[in-house]
C-alpha positions as YAML, in Angstrom:
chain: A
units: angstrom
residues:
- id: 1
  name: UNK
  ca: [25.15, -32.75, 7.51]
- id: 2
  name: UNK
  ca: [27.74, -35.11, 8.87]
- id: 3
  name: UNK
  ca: [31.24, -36.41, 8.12]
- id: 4
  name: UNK
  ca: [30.94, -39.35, 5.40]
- id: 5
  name: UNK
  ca: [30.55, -42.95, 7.10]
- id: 6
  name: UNK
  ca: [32.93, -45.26, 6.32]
- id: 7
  name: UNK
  ca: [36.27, -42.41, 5.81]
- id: 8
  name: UNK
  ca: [37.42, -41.83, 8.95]
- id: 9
  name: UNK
  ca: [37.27, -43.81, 12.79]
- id: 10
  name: UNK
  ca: [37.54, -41.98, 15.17]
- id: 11
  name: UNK
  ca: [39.41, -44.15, 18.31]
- id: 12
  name: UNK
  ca: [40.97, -42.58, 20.94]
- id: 13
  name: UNK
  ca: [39.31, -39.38, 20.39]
- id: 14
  name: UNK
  ca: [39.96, -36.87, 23.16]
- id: 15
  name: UNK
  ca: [39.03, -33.13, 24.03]
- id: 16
  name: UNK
  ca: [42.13, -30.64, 23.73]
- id: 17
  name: UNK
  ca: [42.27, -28.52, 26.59]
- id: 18
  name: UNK
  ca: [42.33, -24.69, 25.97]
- id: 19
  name: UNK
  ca: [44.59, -22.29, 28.01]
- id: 20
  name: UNK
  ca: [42.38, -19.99, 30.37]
- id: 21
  name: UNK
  ca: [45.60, -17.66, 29.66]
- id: 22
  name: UNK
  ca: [44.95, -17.97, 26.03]
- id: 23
  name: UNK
  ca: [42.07, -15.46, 24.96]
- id: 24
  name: UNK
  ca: [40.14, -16.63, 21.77]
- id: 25
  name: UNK
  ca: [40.74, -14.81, 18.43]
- id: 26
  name: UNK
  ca: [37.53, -13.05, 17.80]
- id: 27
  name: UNK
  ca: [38.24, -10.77, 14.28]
- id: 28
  name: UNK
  ca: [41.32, -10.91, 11.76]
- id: 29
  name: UNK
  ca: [43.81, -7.90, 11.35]
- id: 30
  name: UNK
  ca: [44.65, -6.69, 8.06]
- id: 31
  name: UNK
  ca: [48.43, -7.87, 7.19]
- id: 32
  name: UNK
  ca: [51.17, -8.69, 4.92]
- id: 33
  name: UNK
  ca: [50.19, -11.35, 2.68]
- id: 34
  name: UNK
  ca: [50.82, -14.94, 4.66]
- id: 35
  name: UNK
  ca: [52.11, -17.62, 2.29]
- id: 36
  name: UNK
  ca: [49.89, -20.57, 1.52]
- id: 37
  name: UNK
  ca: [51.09, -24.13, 1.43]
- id: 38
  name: UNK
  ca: [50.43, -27.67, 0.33]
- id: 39
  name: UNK
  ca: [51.88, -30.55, 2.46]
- id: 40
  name: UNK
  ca: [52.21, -34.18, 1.75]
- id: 41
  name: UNK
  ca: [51.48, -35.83, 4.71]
- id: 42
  name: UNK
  ca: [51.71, -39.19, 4.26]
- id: 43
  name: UNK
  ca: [51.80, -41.70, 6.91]
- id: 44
  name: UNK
  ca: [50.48, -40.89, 10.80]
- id: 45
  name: UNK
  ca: [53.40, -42.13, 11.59]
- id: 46
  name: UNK
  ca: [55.51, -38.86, 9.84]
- id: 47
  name: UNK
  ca: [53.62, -36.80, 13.30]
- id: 48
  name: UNK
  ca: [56.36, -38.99, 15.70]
- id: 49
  name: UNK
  ca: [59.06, -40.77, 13.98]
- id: 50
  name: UNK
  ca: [62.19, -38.64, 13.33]
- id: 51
  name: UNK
  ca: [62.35, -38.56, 9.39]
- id: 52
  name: UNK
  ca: [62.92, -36.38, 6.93]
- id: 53
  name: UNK
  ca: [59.74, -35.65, 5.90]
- id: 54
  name: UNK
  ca: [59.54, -34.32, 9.86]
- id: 55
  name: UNK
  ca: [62.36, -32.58, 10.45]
- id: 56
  name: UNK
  ca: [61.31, -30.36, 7.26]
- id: 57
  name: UNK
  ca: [58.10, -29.61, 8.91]
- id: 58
  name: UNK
  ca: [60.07, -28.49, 11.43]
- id: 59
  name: UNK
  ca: [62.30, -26.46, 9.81]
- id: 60
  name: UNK
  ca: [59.28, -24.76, 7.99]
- id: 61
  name: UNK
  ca: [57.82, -23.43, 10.63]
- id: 62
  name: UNK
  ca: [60.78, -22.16, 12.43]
- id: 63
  name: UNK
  ca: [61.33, -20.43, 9.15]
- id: 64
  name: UNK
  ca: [57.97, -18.60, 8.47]
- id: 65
  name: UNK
  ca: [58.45, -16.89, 12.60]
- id: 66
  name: UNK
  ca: [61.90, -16.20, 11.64]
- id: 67
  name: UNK
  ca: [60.76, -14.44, 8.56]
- id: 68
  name: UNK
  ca: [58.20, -12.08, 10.93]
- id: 69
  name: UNK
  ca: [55.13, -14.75, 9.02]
- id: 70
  name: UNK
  ca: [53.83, -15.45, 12.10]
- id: 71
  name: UNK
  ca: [50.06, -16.25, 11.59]
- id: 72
  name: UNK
  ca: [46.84, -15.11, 13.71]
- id: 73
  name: UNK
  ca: [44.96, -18.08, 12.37]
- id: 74
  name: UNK
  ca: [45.69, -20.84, 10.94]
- id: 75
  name: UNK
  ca: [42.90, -22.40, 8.30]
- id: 76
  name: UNK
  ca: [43.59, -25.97, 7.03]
- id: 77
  name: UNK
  ca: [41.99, -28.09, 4.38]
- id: 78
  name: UNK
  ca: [42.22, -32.06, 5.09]
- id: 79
  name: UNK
  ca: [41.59, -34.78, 3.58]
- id: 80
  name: UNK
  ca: [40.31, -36.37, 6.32]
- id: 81
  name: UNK
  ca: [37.27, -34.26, 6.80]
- id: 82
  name: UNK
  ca: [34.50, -34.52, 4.48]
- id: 83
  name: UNK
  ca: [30.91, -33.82, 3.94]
- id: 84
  name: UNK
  ca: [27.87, -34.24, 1.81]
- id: 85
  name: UNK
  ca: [25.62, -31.15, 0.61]
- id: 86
  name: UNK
  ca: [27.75, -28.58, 1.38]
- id: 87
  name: UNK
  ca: [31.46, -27.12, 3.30]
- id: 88
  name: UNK
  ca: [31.73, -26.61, 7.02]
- id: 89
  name: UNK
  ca: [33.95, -24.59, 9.30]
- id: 90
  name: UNK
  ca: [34.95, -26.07, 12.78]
- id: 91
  name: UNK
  ca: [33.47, -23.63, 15.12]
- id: 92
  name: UNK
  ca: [34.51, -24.67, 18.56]
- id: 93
  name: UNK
  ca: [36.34, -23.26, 21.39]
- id: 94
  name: UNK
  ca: [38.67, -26.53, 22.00]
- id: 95
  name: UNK
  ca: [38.49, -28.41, 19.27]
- id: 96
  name: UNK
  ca: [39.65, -32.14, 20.01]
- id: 97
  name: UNK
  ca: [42.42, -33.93, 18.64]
- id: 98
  name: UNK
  ca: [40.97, -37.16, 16.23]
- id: 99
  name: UNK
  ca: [42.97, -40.30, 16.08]
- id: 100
  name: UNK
  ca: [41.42, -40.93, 13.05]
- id: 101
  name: UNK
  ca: [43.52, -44.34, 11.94]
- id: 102
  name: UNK
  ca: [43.94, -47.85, 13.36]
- id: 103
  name: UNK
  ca: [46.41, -50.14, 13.81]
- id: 104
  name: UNK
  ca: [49.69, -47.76, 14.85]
- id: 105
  name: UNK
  ca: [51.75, -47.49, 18.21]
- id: 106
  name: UNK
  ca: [50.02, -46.87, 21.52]
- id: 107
  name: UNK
  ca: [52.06, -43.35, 21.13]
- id: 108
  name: UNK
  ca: [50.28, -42.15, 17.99]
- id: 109
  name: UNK
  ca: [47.06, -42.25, 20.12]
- id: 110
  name: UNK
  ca: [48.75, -39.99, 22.96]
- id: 111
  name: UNK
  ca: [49.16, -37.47, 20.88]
- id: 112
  name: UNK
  ca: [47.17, -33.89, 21.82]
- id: 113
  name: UNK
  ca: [47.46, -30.74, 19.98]
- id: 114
  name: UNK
  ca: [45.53, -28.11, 22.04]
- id: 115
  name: UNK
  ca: [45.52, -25.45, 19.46]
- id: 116
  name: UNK
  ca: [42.51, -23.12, 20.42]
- id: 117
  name: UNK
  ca: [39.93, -22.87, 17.69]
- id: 118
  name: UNK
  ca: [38.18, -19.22, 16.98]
- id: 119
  name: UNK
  ca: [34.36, -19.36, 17.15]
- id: 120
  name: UNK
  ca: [33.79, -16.04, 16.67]
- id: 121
  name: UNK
  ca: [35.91, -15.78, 13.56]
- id: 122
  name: UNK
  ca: [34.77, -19.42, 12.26]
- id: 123
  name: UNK
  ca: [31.09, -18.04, 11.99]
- id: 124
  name: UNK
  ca: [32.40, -14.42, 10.15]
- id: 125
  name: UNK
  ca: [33.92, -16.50, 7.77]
- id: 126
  name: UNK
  ca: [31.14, -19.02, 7.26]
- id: 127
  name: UNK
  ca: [28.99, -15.79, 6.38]
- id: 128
  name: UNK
  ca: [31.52, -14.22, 3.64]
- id: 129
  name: UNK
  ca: [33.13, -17.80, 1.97]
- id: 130
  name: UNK
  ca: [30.19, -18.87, 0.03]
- id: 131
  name: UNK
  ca: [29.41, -22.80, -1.96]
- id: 132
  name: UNK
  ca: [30.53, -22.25, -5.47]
- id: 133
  name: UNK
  ca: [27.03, -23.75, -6.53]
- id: 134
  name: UNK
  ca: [24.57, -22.67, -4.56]
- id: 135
  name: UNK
  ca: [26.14, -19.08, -3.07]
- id: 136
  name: UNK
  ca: [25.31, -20.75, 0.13]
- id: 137
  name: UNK
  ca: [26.80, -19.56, 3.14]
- id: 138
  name: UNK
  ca: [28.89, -22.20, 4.46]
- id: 139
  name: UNK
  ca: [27.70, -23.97, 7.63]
- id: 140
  name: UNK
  ca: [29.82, -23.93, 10.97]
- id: 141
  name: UNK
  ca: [30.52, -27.70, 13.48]
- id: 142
  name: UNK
  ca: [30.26, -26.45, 16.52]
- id: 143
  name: UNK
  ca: [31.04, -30.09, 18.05]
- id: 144
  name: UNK
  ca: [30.89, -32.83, 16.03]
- id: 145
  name: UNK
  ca: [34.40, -33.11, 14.09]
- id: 146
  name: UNK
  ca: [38.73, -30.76, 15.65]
- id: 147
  name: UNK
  ca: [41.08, -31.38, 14.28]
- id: 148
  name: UNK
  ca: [42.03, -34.92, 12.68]
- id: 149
  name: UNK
  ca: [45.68, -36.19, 11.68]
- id: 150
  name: UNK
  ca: [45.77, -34.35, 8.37]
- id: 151
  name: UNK
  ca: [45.84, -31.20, 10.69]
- id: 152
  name: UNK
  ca: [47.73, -31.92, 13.56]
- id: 153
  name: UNK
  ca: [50.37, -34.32, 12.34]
- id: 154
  name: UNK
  ca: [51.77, -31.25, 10.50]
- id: 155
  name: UNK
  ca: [51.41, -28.67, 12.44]
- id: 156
  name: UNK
  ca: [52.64, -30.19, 15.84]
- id: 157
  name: UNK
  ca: [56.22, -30.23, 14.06]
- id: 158
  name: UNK
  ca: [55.76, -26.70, 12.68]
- id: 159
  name: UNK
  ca: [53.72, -24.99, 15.49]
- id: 160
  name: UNK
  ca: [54.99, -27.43, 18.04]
- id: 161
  name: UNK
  ca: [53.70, -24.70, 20.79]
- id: 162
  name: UNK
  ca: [50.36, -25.30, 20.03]
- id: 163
  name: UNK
  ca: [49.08, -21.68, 20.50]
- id: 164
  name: UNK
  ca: [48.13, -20.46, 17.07]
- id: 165
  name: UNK
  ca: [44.23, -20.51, 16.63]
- id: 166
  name: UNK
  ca: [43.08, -23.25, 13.88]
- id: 167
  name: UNK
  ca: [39.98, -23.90, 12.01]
- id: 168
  name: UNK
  ca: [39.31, -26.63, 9.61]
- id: 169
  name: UNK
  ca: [37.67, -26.03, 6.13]
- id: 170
  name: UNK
  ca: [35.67, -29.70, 5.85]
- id: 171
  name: UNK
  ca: [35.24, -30.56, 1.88]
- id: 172
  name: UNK
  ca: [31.86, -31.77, 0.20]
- id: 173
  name: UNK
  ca: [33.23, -34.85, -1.53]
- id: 174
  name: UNK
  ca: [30.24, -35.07, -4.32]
- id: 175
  name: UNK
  ca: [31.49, -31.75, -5.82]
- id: 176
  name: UNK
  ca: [33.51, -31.58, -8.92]
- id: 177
  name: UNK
  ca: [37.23, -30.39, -8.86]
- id: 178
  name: UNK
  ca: [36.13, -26.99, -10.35]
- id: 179
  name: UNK
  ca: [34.33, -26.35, -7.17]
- id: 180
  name: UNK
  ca: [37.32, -26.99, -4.67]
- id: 181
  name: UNK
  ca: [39.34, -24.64, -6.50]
- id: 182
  name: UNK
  ca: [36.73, -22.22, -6.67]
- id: 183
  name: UNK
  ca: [36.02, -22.36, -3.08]
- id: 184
  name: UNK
  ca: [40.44, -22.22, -2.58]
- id: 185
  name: UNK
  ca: [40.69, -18.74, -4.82]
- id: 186
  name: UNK
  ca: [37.65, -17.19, -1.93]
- id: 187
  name: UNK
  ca: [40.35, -18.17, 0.75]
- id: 188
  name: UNK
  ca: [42.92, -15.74, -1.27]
- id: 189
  name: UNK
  ca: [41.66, -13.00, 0.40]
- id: 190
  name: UNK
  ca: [42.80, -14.29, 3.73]
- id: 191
  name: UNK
  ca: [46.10, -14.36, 3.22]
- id: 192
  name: UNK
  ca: [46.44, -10.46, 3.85]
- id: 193
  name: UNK
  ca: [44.04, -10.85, 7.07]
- id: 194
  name: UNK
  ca: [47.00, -12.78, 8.81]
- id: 195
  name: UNK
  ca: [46.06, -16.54, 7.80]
- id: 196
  name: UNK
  ca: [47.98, -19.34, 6.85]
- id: 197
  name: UNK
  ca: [46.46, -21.04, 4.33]
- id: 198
  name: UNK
  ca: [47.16, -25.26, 4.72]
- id: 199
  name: UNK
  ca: [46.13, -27.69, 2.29]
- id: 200
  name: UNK
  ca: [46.86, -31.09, 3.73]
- id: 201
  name: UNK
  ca: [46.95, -34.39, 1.46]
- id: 202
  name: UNK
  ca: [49.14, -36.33, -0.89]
- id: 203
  name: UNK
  ca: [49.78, -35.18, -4.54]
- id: 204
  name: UNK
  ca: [49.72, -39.55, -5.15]
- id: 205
  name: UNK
  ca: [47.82, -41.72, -2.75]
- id: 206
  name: UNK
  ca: [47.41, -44.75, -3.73]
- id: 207
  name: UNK
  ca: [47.22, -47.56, -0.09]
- id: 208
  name: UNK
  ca: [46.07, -50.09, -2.25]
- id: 209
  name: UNK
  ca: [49.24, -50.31, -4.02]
- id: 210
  name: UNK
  ca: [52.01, -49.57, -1.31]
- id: 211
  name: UNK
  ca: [55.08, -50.98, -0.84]
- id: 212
  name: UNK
  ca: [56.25, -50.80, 2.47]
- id: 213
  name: UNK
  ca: [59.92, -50.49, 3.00]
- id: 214
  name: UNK
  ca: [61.04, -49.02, -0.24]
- id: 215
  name: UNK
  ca: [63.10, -45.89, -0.14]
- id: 216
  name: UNK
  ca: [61.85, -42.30, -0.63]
- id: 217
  name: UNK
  ca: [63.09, -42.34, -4.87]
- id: 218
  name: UNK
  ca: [61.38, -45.62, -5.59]
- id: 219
  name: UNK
  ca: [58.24, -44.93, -7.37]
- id: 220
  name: UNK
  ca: [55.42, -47.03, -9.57]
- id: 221
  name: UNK
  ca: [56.20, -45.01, -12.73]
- id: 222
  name: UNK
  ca: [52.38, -44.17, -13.38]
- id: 223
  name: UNK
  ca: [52.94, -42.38, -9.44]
- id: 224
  name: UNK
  ca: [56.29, -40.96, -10.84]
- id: 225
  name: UNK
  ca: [54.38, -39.53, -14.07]
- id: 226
  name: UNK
  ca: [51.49, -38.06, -12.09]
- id: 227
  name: UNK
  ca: [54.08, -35.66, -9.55]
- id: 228
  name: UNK
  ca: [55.86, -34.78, -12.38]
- id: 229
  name: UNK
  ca: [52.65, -33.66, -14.19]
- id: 230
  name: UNK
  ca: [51.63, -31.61, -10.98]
- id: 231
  name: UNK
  ca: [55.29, -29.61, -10.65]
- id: 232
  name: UNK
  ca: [55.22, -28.83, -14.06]
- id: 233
  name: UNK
  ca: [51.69, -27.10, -13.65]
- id: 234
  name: UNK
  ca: [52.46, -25.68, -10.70]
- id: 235
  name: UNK
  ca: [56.24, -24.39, -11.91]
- id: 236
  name: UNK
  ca: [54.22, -22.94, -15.48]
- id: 237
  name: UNK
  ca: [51.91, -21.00, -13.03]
- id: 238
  name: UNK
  ca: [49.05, -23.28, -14.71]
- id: 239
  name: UNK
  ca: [47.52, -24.05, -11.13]
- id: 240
  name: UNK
  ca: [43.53, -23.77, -13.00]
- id: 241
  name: UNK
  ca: [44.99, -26.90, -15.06]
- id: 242
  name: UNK
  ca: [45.13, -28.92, -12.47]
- id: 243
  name: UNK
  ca: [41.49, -28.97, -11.91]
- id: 244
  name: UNK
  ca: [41.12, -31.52, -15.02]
- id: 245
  name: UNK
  ca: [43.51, -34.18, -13.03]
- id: 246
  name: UNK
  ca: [40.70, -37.27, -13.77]
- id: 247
  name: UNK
  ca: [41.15, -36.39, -17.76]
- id: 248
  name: UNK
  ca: [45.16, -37.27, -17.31]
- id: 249
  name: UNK
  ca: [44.56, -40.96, -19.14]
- id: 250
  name: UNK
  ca: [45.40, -44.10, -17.25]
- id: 251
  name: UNK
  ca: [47.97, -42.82, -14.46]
- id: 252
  name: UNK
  ca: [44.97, -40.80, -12.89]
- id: 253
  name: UNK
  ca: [42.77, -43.46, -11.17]
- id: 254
  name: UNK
  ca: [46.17, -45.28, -10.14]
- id: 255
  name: UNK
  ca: [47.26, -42.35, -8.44]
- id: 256
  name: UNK
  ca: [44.03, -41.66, -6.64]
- id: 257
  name: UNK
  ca: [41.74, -44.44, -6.20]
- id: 258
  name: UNK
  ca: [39.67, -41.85, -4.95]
- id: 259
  name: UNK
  ca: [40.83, -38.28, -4.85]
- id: 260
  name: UNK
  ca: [39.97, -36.75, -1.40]
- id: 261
  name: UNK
  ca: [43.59, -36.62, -0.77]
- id: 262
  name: UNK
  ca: [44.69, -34.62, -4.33]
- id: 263
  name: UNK
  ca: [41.60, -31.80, -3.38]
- id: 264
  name: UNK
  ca: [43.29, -30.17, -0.76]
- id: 265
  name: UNK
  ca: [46.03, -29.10, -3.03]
- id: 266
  name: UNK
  ca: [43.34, -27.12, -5.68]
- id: 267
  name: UNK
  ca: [42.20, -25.48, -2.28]
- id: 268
  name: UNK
  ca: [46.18, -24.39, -2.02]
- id: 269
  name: UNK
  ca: [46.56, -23.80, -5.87]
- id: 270
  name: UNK
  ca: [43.46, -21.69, -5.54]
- id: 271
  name: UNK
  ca: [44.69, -19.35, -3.12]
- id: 272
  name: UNK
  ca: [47.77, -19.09, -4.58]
- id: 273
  name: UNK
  ca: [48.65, -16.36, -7.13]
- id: 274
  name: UNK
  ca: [49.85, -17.48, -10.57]
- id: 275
  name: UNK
  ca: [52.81, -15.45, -10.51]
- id: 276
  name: UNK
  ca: [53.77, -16.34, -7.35]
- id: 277
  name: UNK
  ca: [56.85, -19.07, -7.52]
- id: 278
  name: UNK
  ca: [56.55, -22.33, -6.18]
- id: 279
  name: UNK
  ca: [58.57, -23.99, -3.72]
- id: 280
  name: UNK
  ca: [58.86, -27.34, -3.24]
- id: 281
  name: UNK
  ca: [59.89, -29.48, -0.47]
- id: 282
  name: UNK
  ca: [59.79, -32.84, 0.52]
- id: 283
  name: UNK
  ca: [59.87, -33.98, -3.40]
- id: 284
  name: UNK
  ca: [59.69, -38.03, -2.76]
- id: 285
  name: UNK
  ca: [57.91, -41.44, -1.81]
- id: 286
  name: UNK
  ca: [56.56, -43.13, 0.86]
- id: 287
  name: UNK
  ca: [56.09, -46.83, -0.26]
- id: 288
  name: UNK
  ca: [56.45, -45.94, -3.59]
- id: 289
  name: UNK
  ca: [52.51, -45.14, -3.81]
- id: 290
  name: UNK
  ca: [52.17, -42.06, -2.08]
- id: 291
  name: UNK
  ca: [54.09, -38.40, -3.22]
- id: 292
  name: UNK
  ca: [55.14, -36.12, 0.06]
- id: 293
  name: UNK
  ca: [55.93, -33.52, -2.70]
- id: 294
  name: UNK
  ca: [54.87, -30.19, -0.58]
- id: 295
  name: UNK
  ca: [54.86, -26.79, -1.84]
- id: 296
  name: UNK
  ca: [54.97, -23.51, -0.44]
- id: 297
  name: UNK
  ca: [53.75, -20.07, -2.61]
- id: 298
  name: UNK
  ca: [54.76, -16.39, -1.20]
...
């Protein structure tokens, strides 16, 4: 089962060193429940370029090891990975960093995040999160994919140190919605085993339709209606509602084209608790197509 043709490329792919003084994570502690976010990501260009939409990355994970939230694993849901006929787990020791975009500064490519991954754990996991569908245990990459640029670009401004074990959750693209979220409300349990739950995408993604150059208010107003009809679910604690996003009339194909970059957030909304409140950061635009609205529950 491999990574859909045609989604990602995968220049200037390199291995990420792991630290010999760095012992892998093999089992998860029982702990405080870890929050569980959603983060616009945007552009590649967000991972270097000193922005706003960086600098709160920043600032978020300074905040979560100030508040004692420090995780033991990070698990992240991109919208860069994806697979047919089922969900995989990365499973490797040193899981590479992908450069998986084209046509961006030489220094976009140099970018490394040696996070160590956490085989042991990865193939626990793949054993108790099951396919919605099938009950399928989920399958573990032992080599193929690491972490692409919906992981790392994020994390490198939170966890800038690198030294937190991470794992990516890959998505089966032919699935319905209901399926992602189902799959996102298993990961709940997590979050009081000491994992950070990431969903990585854009709330609106729409590349055919950018603007480049516009400021971070200016919006198509079918892109400004969609956001608005996320925070209001996710304020009203409706986060099962926004399973049914391709039933929202016209605005929903112009905000996703296609919709591997609204799934991460049902993965997020489903291992989020209803009564938890929201918190959202980053509310704004990137060439007026593409919502960095972020949220944070716990």
């Amino acid at each position: 089962m491999a990574a859909l043709a045609g989604l990602a490329t995968l220049p200037g792919v390199f291995m990420s060193p792991l630290s010999e003084a760095a012992p892998l994570l093999e089992a998860l502690r029982p702990s405080p429940r870890m929050p569980v976010l959603f983060v616009g990501h945007g552009s590649p260009m967000n991972a270097i370029e000193d922005n706003a939409w960086r600098r709160t990355w920043q600032d978020m994970g300074a905040e979560l090891l100030a508040r004692g939230q420090r995780p033991q694993l990070i698990l992240c849901v991109s919208a860069h990975w994806l697979t047919r006929g089922g969900w995989q787990l990365t499973g490797m020791a040193a899981p590479r960093t992908i450069h998986d975009f084209g046509g961006f500064p030489r220094e976009l490519f140099e970018q490394q995040y040696p996070a160590p991954g956490a085989p042991q754990v990865a193939r626990s996991l793949a054993q108790e999160l099951r396919s919605p569908a099938t009950a399928r245990a989920l399958e573990v990459d032992a080599g193929e994919w690491g972490l692409d640029h919906g992981t790392w670009s994020v994390l490198k401004p939170m966890f800038p140190a690198a030294d937190i074990p991470v794992l990516q959750l890959s998505m089966d693209y032919a699935r319905p919605a209901a399926e992602h979220y189902a799959l996102g409300q298993q990961l709940r349990a997590l979050r009081e085993r000491g994992v950070l739950i990431v969903g990585s995408g854009n709330v609106v993604h729409n590349l055919r339709a950018a603007r480049r150059g516009t400021g971070i208010n200016a919006a198509y107003e079918w892109a400004n209606e969609f956001d608005v009809k996320v925070q209001e679910l996710v304020k009203a604690g409706g986060l099962d509602a926004l399973v049914a996003f391709q039933q929202w009339g016209p605005m929903a194909p112009l905000a996703h084209p296609t919709h591997e970059h609204y799934l991460p957030l049902l993965y997020a909304a489903g291992a989020a608790l209803p009564t938890e409140m929201p918190r959202f950061f980053n509310t704004g635009f990137q060439s007026a197509s593409i919502s960095m609205r972020s949220m944070l529950w716990g």
